[in-house]
N, C-alpha and C positions, 0 to 999 in steps of 0.2 A: 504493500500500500504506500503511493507518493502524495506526500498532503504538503502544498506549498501553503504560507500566511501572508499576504501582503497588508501591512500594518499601517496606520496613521496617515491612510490612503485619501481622497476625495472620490469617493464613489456616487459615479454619476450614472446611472441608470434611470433613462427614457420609460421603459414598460412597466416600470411600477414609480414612476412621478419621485424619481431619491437622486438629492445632489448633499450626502452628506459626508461629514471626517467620519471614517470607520476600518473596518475590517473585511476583506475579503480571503474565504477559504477555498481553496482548491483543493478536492479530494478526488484519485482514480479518475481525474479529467474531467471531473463534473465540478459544478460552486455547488459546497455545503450552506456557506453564506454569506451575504455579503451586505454591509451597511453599516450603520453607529451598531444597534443591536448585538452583530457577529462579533464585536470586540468582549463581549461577557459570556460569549463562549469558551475562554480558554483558548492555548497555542494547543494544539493535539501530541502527546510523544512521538518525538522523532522527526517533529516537520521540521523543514524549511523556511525562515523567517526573514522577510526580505524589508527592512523599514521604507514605507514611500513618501515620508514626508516633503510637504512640498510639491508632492507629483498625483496625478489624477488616474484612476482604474476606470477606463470606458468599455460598454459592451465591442467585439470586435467590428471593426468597419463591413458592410455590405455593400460591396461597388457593385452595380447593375445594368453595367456598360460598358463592359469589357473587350476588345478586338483583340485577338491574337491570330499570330501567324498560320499555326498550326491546323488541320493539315494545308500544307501546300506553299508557306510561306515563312517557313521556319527561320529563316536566315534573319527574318524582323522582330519575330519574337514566338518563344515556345511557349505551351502552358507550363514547362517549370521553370523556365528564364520570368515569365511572369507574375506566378505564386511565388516568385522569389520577392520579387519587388512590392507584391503586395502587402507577402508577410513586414519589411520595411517600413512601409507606412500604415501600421496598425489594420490592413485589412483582412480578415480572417474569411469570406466568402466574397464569391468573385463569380458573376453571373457573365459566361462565355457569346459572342454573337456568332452569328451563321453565317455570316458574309467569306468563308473561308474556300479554300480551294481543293478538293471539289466542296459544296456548300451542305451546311448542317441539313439536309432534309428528308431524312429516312431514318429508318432507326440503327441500322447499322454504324451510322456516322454518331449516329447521339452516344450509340456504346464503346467507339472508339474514344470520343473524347474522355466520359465518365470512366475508361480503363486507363486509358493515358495520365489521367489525373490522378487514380489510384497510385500510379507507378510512379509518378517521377512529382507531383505537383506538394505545397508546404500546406497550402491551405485549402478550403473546401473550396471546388469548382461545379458551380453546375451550369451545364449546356442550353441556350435557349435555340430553340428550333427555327427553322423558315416556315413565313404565313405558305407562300407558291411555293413552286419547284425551281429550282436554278435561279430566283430570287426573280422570275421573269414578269410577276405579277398577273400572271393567268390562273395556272393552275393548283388548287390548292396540295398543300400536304396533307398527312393522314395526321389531323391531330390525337385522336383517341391513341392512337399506338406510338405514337412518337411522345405524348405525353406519357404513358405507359412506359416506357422504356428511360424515362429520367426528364425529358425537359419543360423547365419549371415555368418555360414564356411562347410566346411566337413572337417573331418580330423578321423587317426583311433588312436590319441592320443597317446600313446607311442609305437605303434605296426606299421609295415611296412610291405605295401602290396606284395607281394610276384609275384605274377601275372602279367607281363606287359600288359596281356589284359583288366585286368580287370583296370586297372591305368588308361591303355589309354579310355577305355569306361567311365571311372568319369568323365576324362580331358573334354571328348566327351560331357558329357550330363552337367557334373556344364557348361560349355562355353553358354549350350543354355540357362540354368539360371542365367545367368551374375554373379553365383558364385565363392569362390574362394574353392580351394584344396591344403588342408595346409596339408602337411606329415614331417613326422619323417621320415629320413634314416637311416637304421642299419643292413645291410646284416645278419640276422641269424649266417648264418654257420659262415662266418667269425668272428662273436662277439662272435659267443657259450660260453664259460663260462668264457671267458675274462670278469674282472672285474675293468680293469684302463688304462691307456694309455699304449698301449706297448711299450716298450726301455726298456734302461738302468734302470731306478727309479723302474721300476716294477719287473723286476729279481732281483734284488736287496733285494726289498720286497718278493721274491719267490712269487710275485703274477700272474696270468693268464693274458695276454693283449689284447687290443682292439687294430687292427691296422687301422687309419687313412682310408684304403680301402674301412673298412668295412661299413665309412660311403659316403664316394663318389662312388662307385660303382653303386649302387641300386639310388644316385642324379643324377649322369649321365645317367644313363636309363631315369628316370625322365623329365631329360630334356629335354634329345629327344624325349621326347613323348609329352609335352607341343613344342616343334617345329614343332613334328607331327601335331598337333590336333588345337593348336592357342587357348586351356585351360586354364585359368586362375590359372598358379602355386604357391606355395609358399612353399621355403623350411623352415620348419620351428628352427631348432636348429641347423646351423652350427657351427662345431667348428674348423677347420682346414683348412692351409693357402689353400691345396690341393680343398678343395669344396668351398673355398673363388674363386678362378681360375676359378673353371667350371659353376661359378654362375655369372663372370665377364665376360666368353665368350657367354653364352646364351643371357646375356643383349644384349652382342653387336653385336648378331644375331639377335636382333630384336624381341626374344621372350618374352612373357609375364609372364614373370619371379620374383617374388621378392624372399628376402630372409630376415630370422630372428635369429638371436643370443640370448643365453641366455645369463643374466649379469656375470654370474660366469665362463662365458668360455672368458670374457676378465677385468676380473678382477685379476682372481686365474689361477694359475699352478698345472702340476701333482705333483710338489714339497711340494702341501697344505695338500694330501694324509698327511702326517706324517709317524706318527708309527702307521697306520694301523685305523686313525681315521673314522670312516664308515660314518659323516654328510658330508666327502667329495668323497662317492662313488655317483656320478652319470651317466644322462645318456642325451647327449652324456658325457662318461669320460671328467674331466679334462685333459688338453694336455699339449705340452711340452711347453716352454717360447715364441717358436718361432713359434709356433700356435696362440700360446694367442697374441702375436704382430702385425702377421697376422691378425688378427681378428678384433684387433683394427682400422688398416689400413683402413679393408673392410669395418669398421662401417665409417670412415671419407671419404670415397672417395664415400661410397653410395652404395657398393656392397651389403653391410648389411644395408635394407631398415630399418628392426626394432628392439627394444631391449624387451626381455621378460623377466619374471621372474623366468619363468618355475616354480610355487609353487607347489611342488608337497609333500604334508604333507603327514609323517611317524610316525608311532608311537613307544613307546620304544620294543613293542614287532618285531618291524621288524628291527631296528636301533641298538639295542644295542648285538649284536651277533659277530661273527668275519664277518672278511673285505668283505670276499668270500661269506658268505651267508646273509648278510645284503641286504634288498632289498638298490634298487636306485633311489633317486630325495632328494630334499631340500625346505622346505619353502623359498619364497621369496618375497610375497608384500610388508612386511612392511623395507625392505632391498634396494629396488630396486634401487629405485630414489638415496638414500645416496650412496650405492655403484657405483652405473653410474657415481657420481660424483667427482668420483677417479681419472675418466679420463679427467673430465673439471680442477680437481686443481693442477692437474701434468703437465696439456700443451698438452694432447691428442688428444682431441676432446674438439672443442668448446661447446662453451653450448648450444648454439643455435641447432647448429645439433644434440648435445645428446636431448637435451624436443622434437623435433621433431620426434625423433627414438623411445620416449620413451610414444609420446602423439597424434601428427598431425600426422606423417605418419600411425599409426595402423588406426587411425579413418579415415582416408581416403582410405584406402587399405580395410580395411574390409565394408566402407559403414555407420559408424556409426554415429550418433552424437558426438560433443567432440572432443576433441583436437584442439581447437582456443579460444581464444577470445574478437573475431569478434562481432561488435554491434550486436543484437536480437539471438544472442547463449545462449542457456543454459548455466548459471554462474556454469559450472564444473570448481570448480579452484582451484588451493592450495597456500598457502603462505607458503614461504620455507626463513630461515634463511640460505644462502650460506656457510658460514663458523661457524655453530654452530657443537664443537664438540663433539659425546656422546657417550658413549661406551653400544653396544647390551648385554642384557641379558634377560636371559631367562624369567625372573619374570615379566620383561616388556611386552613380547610377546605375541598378542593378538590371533593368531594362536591358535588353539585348539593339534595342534603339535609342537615339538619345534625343527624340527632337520635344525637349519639353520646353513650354511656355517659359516656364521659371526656371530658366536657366541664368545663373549669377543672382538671383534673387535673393535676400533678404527676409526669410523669413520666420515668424518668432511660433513656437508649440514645438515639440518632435518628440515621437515615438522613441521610448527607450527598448522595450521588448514588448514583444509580443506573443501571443498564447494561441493554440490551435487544440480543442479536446486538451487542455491542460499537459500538453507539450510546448516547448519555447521552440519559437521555428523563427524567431529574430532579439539579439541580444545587440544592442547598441555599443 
């Protein structure tokens, strides 16, 4: 029997409303207990006793927007070059997408990932499937059996289904499988070779624009078709005050609606663009200030259920070209949690509600284990120094890509270890 103690901790736990000084016990991989309480439990003979003064025990992070290489694109990142990095940044489950090569959509594919991750991966990986086949937005997958076989979503990963029939037939069948349908919006024609937020900043740069429409258009269809159908929706990257509104009206229509933000659409601005920096082309674009404020809003009122990382690893042969033809996305696990808490040390968003957004609510929106803990939970947990501050670089980065936002950044929180089933799979 291995029983660790972490003592004179800040124990913040989301699922049962606890931000107190206590004790947390780890027993055979599970929390005995955790809060002021567990401290008049006694140390148990023979534990491990780790003092955390000063330092915070959060439920483990649940990122729900994960891209990895694997299969087919290894060279950019694998599920255990990326359970590497997540265990890093306090993330203990890591929700995989299907945009991969060949693509998640059979079950065959969902049981390689889930054996793969058995094998080689730090932290729990689960597989979210393709809505279509080959991500073409025609034909659907089998969700009964593909959910059957492990995967905890449908989603077509960076791509957006074109077809209101075919949206509303997913809405239709995930509902009978008490699934959810996490999409990307991004009208096509309206994005066509827009590369950044369009306004001012972008002419400027003589670059191409993305306008705001192009992502609440094809949401708003969306919505009303989880109104239609009573589908289990989820938009998955908002970033603008515009799709913050239609994501706040659908709520209080009563449809079953969530929504998720990337960290970097309320972290950063299009202003982060620079002179043509290409680790800040992504996708949804960064936006104007008063998006990104927006944003925040929608994360503190609740409009914005979760916070993702969106890692979506580049390598120097896609990244290092001009602005226009660099593809789009950023690593972000091992960034996520210190960036989020940008918005707890400026007065943003409390902390409570950020680990929530960032831990309790994925795990319980998608169904998973993790994000609390609640006595007899899986010891998913990380121990984070609140105000430790360290500057990203590259050499540190356990990503198998390095194209992150926050690179040279500044920033104050960091993960000292972290826990998986009451194993340390990251030691600062």
């Amino acid at each position: 029997m291995s029983v660790t103690v972490f003592q004179n901790a800040r124990v913040v736990d989301p699922s049962r409303n606890l931000d107190e000084t206590g004790t947390v016990i780890v027993e055979d991989g599970k929390i005995l207990a955790a809060g002021a309480a567990a401290r008049n439990q006694g140390t148990p003979e023979g534990a491990s006793v780790i003092d955390c003064a000063g330092l915070a025990v959060l439920p483990g992070l649940v990122d729900a927007r994960v891209h990895v290489g694997e299969p087919g694109a290894e060279h950019r990142e694998t599920i255990a070059s990326a359970s590497a990095a997540a265990a890093a940044g306090g993330v203990t489950s890591i929700i995989t997408m299907p945009d991969t090569e060949p693509v998640i959509d059979d079950v065959a594919l969902v049981e390689f990932v889930l054996r793969t991750a058995r094998d080689t991966a730090l932290v729990n990986v689960f597989p979210a499937a393709a809505i279509t086949r080959g991500l073409e937005g025609r034909e659907m997958t089998e969700f009964g059996l593909l959910r059957e076989a492990g995967a905890v979503a449908f989603t077509e990963g960076r791509h957006t289904i074109a077809s209101s029939l075919v949206m509303r037939r997913a809405l239709t069948y995930a509902r009978d499988f008490g699934a959810v349908i996490d999409h990307e919006t991004q009208d096509p024609d309206l994005a066509s070779s827009g590369v950044m937020n369009e306004g001012l900043y972008a002419s400027w740069l003589g670059l191409p624009g993305i306008p705001r429409e192009a992502e609440a258009i094809p949401l708003e269809r969306d919505l009303m078709l989880a109104r239609l159908t009573r589908g289990r929706y989820h938009a998955a990257k908002i970033s603008t005050a515009m799709s913050a509104a239609a994501v706040s009206r659908a709520k209080a229509d009563g449809a079953p609606v969530t929504a998720g933000a990337a960290i970097a659409s309320l972290t950063l601005n299009e202003n982060d663009v620079g002179e043509y920096r290409t680790f800040f082309r992504l996708s949804p674009p960064l936006r104007a200030e008063e998006d990104r404020l927006a944003m925040v809003e929608a994360l503190r009122d609740g409009t914005v259920d979760i916070l993702v990382s969106s890692h979506d690893p580049q390598d120097v042969d896609t990244k290092r070209l001009p602005f226009a033809d660099a593809a789009s996305g950023a690593i972000g696990l091992e960034t996520l949690l210190s960036a989020a808490l940008r918005l707890h040390h400026n007065g943003d968003v409390p902390l409570m509600r950020l680990v929530e957004a960032l831990s309790t609510a994925p795990a319980r929106l998608y169904g998973l284990p993790g994000g609390t803990l609640a006595p007899g939970a899986a010891a998913d947990l990380a121990i984070v120094d609140l105000d430790y501050p360290w500057v990203v670089r590259e050499e540190d980065i356990r990503s198998r890509s390095k194209n992150t936002c926050f690179e040279g950044a500044r920033l104050q929180g960091k993960v000292l270890q972290t826990m998986v089933a009451g194993r340390t799979v990251y030691a600062a």
